[in-house]
C-alpha positions as CSV (number, residue, x, y, z in Angstrom):
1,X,0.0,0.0,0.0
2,X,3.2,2.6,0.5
3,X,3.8,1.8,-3.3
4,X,0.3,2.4,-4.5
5,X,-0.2,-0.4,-5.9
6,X,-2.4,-3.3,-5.8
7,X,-5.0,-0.6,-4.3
8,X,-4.6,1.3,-7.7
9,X,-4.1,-1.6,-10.2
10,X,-0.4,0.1,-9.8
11,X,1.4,-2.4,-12.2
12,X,5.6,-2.6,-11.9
13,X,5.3,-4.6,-15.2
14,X,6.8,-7.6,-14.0
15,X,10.1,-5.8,-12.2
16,X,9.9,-6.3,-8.8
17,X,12.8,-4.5,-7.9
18,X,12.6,-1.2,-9.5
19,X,14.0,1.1,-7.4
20,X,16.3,3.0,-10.2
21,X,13.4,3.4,-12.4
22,X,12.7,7.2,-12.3
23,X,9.5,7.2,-14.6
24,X,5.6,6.1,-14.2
25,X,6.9,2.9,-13.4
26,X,7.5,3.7,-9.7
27,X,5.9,7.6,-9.9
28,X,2.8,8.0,-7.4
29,X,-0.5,8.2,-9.4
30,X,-2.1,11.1,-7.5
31,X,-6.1,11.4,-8.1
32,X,-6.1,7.9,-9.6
33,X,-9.4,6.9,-8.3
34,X,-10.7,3.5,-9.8
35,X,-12.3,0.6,-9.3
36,X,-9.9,-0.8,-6.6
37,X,-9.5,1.9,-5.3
38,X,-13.1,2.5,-4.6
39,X,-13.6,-1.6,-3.4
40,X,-10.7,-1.0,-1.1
41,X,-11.5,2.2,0.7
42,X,-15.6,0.6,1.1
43,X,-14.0,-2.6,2.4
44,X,-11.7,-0.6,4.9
45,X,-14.2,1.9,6.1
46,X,-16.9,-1.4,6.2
47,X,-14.0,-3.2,8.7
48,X,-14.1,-0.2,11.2
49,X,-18.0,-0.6,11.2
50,X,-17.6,-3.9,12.2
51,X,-15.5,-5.2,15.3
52,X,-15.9,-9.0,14.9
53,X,-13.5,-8.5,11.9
54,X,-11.0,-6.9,13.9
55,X,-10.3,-9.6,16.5
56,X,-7.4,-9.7,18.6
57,X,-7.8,-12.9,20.2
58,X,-8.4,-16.7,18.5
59,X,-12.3,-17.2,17.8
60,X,-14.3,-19.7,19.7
61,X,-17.2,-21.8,18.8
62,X,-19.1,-19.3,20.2
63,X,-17.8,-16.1,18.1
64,X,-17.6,-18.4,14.3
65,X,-19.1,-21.0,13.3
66,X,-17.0,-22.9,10.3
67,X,-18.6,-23.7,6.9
68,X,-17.9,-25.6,3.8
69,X,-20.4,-25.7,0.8
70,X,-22.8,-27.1,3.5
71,X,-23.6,-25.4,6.3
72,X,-21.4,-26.7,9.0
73,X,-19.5,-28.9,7.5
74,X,-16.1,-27.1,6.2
75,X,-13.7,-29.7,4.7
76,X,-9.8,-29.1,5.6
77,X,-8.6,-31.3,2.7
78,X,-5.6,-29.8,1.2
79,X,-7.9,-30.3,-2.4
80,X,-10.8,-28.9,-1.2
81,X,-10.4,-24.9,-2.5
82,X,-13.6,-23.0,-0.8
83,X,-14.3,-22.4,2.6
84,X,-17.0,-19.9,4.3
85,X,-17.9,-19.1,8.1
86,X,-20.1,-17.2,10.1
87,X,-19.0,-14.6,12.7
88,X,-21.7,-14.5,15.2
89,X,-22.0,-11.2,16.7
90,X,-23.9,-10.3,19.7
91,X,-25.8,-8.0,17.5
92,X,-27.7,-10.7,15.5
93,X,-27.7,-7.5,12.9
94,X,-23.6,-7.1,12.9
95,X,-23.5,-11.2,11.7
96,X,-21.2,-12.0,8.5
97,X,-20.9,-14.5,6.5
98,X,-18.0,-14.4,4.4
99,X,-17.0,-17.2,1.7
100,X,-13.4,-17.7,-0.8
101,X,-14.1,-19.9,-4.2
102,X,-10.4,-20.1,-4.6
103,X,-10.8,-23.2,-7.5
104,X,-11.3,-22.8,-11.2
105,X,-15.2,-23.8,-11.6
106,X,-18.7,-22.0,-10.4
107,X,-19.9,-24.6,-7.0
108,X,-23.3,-24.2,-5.3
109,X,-23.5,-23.2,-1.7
110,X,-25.8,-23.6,0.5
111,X,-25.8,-21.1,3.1
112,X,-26.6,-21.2,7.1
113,X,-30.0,-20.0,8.4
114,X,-29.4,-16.0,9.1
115,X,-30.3,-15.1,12.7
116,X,-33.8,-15.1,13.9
117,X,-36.2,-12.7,12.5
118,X,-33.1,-11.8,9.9
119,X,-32.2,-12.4,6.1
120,X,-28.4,-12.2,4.4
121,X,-28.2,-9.1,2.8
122,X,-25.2,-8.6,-0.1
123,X,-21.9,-6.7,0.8
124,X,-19.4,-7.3,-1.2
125,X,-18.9,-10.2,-4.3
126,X,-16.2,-9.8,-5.9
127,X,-17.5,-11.5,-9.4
128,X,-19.3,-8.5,-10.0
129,X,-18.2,-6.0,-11.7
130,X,-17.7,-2.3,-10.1
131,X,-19.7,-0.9,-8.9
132,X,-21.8,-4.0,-8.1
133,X,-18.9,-5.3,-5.9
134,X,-19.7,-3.5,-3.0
135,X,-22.9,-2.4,-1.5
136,X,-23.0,-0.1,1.4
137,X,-25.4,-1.5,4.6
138,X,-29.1,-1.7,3.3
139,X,-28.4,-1.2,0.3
140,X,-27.2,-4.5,-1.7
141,X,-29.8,-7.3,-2.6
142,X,-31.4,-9.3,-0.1
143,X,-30.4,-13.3,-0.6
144,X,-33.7,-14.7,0.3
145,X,-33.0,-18.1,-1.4
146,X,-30.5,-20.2,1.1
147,X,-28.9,-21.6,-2.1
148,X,-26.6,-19.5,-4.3
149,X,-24.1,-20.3,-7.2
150,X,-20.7,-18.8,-6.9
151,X,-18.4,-18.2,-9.4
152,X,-15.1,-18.9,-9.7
153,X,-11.9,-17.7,-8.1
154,X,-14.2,-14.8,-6.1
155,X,-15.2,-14.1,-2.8
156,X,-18.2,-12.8,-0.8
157,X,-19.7,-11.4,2.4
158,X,-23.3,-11.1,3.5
159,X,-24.7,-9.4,6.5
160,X,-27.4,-10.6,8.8
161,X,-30.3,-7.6,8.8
């Protein structure tokens, strides 16, 4: 982030040791306001909103609860390339679910119940493009169906409201 760079789509063309370069290859792009930008300054200001992603301890059972494409039942296999997990909150409003695709095909997930007398809202999936990637609170679709596809190498949260 001190070199601008994955933030702004900054690209060092391959050199990743360009300190003699003394052109736009290492210049700061001042202004530069894109589509990473904008995703990363939503998803920092949405982490400050939201303590249970800035633990400082290791979660319990009781703070997340561990999920593979079936509620519940995360596989650990070293082959198996998604995993998702809840972090409770005790704000059944401030709950998260947050799930990586990291393979190379679309896989169907089904997702935990929300909360009582809640639904998942979207926040972030990062298949769409900007600026459908991020949704500020209340405002990104509701996922009423507990079933969704997700696409390859992307990753999503939903919040409980």
């Amino acid at each position: 982030m001190l070199l601008m760079g994955d933030e702004y789509g900054h690209s060092k063309d391959g050199n990743n040791n360009s300190w003699c370069q003394d052109n736009a290859l290492n210049w700061q792009q001042w202004g530069q306001e894109n589509s990473f930008y904008r995703f990363y300054k939503l998803m920092v200001q949405f982490r400050k909103r939201h303590p249970s992603l800035r633990q400082t301890h290791f979660l319990t059972p009781k703070e997340i609860d561990w999920h593979g494409k079936e509620p519940l039942k995360p596989n650990w296999s070293s082959t198996e390339n998604f995993i998702a997990f809840t972090l409770k909150a005790t704000d059944p409003s401030q709950t998260l679910y947050i799930a990586f695709n990291a393979q190379g095909q679309e896989v169907k997930v089904h997702l935990p119940q929300p909360p009582k007398f809640k639904t998942w809202r979207w926040i972030a999936n990062t298949a769409n493009p900007s600026p459908k990637d991020f949704f500020g609170d209340g405002e990104g679709p509701l996922q009423v169906e507990l079933q969704l596809s997700m696409p390859s190498y992307s990753s999503l949260i939903l919040k409980a409201q």
